[in-house]
PDB file of N, H, CA, C and O in Angstrom:
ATOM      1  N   UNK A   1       0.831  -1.178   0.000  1.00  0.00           N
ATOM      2  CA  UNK A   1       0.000   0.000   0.000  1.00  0.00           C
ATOM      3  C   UNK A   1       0.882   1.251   0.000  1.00  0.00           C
ATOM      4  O   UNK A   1       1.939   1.326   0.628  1.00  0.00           O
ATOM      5  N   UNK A   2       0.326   2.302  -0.811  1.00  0.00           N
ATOM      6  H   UNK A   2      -0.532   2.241  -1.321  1.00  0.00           H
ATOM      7  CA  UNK A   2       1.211   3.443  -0.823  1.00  0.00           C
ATOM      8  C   UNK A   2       1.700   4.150   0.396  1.00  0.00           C
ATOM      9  O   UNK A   2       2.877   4.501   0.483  1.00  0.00           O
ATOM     10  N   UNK A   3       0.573   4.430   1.614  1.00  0.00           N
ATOM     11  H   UNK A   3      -0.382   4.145   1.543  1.00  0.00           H
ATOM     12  CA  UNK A   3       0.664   4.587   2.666  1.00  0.00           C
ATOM     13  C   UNK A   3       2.456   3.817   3.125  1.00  0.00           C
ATOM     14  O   UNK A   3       3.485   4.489   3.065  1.00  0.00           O
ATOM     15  N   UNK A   4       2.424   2.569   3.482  1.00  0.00           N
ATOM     16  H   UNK A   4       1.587   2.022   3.530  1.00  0.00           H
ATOM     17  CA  UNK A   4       2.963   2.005   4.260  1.00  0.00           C
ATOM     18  C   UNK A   4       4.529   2.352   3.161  1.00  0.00           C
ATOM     19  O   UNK A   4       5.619   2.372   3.735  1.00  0.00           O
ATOM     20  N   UNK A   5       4.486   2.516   2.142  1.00  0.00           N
ATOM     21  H   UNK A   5       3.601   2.500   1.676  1.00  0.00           H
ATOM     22  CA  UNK A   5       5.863   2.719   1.236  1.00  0.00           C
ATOM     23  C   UNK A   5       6.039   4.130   1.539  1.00  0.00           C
ATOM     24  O   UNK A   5       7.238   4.405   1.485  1.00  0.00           O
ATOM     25  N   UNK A   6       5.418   4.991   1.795  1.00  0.00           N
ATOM     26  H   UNK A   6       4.445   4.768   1.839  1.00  0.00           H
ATOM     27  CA  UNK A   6       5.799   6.676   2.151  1.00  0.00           C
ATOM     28  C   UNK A   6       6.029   6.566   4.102  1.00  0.00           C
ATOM     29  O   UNK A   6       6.665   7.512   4.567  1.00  0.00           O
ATOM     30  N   UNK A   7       5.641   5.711   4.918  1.00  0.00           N
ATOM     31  H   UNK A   7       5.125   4.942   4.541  1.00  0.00           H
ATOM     32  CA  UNK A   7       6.103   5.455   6.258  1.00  0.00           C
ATOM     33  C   UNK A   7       7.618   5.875   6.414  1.00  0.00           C
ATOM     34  O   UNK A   7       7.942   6.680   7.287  1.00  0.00           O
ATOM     35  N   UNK A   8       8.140   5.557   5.925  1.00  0.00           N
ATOM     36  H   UNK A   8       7.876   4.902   5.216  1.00  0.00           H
ATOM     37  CA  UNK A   8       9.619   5.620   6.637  1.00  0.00           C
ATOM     38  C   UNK A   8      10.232   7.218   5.737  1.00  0.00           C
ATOM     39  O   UNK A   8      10.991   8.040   6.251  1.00  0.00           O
ATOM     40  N   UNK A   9       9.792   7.283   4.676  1.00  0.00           N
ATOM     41  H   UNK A   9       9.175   6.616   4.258  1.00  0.00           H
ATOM     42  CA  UNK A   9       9.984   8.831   4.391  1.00  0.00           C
ATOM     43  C   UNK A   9       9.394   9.793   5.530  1.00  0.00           C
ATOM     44  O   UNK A   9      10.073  10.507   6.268  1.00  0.00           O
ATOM     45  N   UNK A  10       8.327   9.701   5.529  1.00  0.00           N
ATOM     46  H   UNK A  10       7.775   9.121   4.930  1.00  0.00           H
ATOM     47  CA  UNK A  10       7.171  10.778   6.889  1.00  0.00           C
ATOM     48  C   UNK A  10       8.455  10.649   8.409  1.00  0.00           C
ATOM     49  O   UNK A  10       8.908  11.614   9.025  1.00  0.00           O
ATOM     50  N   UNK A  11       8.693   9.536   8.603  1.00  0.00           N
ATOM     51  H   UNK A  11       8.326   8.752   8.102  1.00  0.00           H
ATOM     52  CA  UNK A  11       9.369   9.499   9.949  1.00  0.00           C
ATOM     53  C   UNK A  11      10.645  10.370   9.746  1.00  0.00           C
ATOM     54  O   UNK A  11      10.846  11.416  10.364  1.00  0.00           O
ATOM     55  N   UNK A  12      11.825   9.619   8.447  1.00  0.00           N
ATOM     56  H   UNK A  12      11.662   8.769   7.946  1.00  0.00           H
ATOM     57  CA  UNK A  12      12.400  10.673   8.229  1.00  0.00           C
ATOM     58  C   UNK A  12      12.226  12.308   7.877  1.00  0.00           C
ATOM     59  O   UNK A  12      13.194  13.067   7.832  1.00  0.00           O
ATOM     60  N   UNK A  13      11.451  12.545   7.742  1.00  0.00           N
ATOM     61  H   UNK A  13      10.664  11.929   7.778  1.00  0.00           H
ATOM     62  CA  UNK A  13      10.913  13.768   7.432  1.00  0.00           C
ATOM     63  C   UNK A  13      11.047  14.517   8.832  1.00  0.00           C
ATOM     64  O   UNK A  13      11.688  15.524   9.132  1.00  0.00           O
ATOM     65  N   UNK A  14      10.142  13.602   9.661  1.00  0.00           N
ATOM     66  H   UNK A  14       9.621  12.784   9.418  1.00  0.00           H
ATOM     67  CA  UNK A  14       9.908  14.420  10.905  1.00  0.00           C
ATOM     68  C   UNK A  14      10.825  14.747  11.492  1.00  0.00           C
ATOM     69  O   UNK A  14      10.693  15.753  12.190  1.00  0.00           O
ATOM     70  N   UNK A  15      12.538  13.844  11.463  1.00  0.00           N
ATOM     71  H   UNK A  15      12.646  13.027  10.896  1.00  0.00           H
ATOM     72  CA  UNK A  15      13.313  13.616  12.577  1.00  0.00           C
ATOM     73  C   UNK A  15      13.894  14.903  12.013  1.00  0.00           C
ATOM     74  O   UNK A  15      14.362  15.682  12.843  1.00  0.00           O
ATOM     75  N   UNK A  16      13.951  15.355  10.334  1.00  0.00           N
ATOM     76  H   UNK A  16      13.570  14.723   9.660  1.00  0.00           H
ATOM     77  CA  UNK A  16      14.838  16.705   9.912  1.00  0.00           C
ATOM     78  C   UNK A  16      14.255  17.429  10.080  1.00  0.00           C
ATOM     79  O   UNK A  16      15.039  18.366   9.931  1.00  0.00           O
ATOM     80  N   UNK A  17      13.065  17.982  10.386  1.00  0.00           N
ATOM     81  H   UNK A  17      12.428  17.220  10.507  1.00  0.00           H
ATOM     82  CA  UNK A  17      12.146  18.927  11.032  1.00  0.00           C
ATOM     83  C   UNK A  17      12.104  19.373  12.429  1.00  0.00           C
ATOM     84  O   UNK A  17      11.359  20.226  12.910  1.00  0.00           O
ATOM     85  N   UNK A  18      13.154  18.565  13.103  1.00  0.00           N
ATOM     86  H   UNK A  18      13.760  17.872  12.712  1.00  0.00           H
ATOM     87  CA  UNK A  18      13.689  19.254  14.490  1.00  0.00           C
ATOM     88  C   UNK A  18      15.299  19.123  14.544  1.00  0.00           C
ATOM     89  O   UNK A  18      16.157  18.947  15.409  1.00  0.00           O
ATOM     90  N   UNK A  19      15.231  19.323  13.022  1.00  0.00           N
ATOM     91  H   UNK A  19      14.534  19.466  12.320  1.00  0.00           H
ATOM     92  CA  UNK A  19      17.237  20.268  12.763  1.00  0.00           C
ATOM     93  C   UNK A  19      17.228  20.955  11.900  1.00  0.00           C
ATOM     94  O   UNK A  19      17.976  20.626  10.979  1.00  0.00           O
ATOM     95  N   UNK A  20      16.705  21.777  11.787  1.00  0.00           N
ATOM     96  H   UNK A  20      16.098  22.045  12.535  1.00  0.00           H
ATOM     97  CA  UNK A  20      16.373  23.009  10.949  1.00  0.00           C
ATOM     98  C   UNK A  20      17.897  23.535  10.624  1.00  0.00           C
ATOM     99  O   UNK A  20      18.209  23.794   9.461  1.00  0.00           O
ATOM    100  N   UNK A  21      18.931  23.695  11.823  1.00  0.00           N
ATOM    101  H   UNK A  21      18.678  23.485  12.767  1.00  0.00           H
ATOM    102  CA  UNK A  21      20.226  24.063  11.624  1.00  0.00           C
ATOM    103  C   UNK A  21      20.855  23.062  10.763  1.00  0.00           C
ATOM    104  O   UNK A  21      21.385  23.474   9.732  1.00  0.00           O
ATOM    105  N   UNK A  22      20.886  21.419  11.107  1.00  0.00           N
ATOM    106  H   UNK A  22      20.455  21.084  11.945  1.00  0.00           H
ATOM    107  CA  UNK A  22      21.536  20.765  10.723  1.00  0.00           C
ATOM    108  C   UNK A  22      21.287  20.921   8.690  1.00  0.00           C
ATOM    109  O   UNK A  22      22.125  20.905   7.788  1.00  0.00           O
ATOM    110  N   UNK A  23      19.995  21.039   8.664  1.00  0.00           N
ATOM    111  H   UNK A  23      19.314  21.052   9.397  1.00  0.00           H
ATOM    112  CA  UNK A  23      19.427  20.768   7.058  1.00  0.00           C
ATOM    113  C   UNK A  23      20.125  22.094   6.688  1.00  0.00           C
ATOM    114  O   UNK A  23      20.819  21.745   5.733  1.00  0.00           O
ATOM    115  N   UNK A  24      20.398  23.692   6.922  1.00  0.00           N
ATOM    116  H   UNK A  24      19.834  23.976   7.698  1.00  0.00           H
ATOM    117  CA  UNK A  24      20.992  24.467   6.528  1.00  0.00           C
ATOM    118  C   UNK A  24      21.776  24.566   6.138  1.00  0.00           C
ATOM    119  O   UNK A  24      21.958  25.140   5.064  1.00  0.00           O
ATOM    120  N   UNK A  25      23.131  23.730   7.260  1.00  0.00           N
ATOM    121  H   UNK A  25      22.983  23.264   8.133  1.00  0.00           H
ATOM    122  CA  UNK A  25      23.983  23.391   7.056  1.00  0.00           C
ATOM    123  C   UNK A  25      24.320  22.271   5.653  1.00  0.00           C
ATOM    124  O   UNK A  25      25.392  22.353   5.054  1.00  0.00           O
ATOM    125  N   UNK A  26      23.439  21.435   5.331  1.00  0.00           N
ATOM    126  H   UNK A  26      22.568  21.368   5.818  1.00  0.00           H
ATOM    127  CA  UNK A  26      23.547  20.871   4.523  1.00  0.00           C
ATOM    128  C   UNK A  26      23.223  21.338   3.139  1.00  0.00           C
ATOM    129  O   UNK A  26      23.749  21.002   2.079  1.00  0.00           O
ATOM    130  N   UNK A  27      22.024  22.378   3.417  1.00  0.00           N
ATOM    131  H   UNK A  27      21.596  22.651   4.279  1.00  0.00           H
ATOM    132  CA  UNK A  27      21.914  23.024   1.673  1.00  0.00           C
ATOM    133  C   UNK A  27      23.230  24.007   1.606  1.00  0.00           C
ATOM    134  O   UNK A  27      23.733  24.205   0.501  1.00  0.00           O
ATOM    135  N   UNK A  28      23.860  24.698   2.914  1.00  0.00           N
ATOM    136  H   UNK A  28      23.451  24.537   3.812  1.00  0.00           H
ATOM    137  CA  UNK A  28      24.672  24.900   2.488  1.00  0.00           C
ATOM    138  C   UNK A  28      25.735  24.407   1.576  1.00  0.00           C
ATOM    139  O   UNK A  28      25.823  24.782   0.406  1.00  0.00           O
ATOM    140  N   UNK A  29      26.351  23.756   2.005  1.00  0.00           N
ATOM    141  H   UNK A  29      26.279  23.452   2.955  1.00  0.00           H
ATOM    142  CA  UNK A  29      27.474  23.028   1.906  1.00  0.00           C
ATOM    143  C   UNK A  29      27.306  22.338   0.184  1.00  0.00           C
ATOM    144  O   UNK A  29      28.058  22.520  -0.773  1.00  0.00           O
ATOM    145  N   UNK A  30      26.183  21.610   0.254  1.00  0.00           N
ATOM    146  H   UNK A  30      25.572  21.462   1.032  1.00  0.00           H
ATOM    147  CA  UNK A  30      25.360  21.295  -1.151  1.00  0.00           C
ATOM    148  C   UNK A  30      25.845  22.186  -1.979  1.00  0.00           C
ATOM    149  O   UNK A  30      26.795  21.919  -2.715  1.00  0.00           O
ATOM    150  N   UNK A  31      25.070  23.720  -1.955  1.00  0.00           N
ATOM    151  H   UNK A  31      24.298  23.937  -1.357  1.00  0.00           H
ATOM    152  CA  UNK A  31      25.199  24.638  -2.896  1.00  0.00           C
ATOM    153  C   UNK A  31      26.272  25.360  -3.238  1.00  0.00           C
ATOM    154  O   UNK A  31      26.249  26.166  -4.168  1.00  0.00           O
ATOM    155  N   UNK A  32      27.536  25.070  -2.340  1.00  0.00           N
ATOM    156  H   UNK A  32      27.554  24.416  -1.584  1.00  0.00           H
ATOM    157  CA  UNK A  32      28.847  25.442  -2.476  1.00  0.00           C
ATOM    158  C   UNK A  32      29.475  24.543  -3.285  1.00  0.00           C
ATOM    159  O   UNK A  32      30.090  25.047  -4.224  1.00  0.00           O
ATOM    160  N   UNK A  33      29.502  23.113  -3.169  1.00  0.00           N
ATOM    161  H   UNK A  33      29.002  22.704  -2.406  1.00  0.00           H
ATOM    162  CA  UNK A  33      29.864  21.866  -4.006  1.00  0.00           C
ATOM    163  C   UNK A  33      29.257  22.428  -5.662  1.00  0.00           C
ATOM    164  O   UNK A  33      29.809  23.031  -6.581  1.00  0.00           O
ATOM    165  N   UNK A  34      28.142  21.989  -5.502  1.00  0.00           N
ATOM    166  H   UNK A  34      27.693  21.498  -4.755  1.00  0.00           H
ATOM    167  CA  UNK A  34      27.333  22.452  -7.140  1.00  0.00           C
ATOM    168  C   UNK A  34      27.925  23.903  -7.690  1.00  0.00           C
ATOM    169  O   UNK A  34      28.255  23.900  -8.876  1.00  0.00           O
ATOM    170  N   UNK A  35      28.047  24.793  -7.160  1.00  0.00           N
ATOM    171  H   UNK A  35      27.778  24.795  -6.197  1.00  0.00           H
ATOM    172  CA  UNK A  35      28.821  25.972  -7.360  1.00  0.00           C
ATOM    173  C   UNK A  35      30.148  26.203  -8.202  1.00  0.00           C
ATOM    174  O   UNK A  35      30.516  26.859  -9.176  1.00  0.00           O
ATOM    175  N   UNK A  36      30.864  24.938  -6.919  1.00  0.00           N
ATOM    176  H   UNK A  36      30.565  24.404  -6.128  1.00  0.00           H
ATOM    177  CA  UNK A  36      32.351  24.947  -7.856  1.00  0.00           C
ATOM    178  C   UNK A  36      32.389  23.929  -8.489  1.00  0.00           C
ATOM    179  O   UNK A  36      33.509  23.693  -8.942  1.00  0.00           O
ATOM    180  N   UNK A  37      31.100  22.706  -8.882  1.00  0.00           N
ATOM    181  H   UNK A  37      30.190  22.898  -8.514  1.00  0.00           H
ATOM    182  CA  UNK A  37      31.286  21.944  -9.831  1.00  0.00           C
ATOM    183  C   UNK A  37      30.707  22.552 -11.150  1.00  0.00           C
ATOM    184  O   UNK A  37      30.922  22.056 -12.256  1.00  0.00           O
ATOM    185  N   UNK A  38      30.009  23.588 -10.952  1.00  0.00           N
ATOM    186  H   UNK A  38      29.834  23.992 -10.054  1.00  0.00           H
ATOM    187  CA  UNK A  38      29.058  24.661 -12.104  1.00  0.00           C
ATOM    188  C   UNK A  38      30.363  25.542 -13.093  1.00  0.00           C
ATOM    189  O   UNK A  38      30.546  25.703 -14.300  1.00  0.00           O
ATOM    190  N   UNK A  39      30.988  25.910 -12.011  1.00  0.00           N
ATOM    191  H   UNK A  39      30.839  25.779 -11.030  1.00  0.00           H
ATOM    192  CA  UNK A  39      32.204  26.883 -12.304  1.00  0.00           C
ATOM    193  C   UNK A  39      33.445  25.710 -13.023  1.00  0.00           C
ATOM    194  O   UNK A  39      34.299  25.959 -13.874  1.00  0.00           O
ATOM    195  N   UNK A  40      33.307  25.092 -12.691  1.00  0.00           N
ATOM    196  H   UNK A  40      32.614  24.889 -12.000  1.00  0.00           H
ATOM    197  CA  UNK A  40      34.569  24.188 -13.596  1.00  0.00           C
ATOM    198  C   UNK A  40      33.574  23.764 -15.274  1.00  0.00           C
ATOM    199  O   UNK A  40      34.036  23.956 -16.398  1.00  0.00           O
ATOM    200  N   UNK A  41      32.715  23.403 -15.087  1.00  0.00           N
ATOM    201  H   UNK A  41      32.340  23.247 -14.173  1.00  0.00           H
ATOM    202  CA  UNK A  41      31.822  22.979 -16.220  1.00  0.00           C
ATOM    203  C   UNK A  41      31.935  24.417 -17.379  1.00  0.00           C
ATOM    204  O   UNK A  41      32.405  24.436 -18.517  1.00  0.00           O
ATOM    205  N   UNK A  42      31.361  25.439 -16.641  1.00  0.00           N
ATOM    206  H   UNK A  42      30.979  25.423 -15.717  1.00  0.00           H
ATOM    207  CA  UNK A  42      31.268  26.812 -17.359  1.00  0.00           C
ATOM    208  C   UNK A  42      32.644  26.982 -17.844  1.00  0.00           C
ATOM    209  O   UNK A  42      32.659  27.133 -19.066  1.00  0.00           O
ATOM    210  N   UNK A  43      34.004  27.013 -17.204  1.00  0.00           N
ATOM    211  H   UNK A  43      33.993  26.891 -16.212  1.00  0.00           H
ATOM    212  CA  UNK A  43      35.259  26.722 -17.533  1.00  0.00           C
ATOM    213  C   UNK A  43      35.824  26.286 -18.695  1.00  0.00           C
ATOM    214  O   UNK A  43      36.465  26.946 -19.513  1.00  0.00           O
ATOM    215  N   UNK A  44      35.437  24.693 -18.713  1.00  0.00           N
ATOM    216  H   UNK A  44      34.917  24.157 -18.048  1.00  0.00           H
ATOM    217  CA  UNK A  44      35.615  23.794 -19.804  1.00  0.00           C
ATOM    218  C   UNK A  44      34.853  24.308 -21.060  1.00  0.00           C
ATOM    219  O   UNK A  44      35.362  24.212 -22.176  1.00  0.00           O
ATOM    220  N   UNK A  45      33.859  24.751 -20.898  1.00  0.00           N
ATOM    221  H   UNK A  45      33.445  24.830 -19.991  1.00  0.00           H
ATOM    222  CA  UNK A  45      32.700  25.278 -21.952  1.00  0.00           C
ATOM    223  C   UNK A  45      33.310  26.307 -22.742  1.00  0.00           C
ATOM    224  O   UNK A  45      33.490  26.264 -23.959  1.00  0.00           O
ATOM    225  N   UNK A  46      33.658  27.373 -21.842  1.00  0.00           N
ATOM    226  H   UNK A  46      33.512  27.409 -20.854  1.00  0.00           H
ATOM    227  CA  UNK A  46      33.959  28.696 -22.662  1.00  0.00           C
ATOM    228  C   UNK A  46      35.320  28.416 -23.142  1.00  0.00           C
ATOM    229  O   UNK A  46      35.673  28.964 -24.186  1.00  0.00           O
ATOM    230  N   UNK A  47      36.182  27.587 -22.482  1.00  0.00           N
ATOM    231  H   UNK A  47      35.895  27.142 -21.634  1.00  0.00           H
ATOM    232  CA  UNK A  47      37.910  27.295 -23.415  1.00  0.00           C
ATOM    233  C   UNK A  47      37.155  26.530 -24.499  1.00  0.00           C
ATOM    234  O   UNK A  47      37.468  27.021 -25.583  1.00  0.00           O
ATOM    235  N   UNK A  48      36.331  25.581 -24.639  1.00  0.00           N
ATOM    236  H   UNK A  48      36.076  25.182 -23.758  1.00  0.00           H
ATOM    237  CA  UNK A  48      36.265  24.696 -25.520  1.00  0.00           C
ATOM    238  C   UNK A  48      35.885  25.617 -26.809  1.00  0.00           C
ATOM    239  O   UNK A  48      36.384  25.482 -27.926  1.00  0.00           O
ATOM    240  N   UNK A  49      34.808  26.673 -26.401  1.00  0.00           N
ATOM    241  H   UNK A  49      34.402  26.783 -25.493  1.00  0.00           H
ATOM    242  CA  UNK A  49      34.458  27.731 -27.261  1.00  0.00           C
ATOM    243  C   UNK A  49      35.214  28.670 -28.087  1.00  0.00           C
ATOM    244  O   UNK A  49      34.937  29.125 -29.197  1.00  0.00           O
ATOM    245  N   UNK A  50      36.520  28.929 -27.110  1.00  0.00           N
ATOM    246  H   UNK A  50      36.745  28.559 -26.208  1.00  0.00           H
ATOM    247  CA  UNK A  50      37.246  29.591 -27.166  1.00  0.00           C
ATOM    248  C   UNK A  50      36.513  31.265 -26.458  1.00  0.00           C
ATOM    249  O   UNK A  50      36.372  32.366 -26.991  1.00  0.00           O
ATOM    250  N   UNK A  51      36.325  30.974 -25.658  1.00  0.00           N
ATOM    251  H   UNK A  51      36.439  30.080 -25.224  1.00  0.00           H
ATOM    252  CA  UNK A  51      35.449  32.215 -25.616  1.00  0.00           C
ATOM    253  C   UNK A  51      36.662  33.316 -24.296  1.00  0.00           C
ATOM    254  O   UNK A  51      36.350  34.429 -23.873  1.00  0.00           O
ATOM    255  N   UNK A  52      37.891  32.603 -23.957  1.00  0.00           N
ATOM    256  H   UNK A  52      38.144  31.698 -24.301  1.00  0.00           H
ATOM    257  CA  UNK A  52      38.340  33.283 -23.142  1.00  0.00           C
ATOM    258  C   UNK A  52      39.288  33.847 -23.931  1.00  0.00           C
ATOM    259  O   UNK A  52      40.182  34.295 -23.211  1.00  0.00           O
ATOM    260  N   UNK A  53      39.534  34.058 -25.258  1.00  0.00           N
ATOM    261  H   UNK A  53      38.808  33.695 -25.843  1.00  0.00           H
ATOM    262  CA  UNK A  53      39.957  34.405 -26.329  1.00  0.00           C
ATOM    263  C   UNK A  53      39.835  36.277 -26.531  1.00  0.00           C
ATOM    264  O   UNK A  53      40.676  37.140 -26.782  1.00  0.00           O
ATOM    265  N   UNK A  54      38.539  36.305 -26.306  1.00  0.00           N
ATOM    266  H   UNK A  54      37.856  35.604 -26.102  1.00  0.00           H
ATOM    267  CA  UNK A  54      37.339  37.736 -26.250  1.00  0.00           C
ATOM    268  C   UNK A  54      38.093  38.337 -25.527  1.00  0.00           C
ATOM    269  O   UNK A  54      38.577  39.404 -25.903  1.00  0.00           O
ATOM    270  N   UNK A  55      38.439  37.694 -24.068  1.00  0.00           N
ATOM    271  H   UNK A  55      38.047  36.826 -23.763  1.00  0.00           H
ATOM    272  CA  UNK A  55      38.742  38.967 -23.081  1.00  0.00           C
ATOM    273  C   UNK A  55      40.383  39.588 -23.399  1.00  0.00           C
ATOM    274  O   UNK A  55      41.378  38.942 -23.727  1.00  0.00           O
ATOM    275  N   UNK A  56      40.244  41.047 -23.170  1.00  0.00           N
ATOM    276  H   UNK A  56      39.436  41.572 -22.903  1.00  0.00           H
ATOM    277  CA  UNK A  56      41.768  41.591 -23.487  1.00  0.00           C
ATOM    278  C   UNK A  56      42.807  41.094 -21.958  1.00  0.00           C
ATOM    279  O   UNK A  56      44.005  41.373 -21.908  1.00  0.00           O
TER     280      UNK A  56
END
């Protein structure tokens, strides 16, 4: 039953809903990773383009 397959999500749910700091900490940290994995991607992109060519 769908119920009983969403159970252990709901519990987890609840237990990060009294660490509001801890989950912050984690989108932090998240969005710093994706950041400098964004910035290396954009990197590779614009050399591949040649686009760092443009700047004097």
């Amino acid at each position: 039953m769908l119920l009983d397959l969403l159970a252990p999500i709901r519990v987890s749910r609840a237990a990060w809903a009294d660490r509001p700091d801890d989950v912050a900490d984690i989108l932090r940290d998240g969005t710093g990773h994706a950041r400098g994995v964004t910035q290396a991607t954009l990197d590779t992109v614009k050399d591949a383009l040649g686009l760092y060519s443009l700047a004097p």
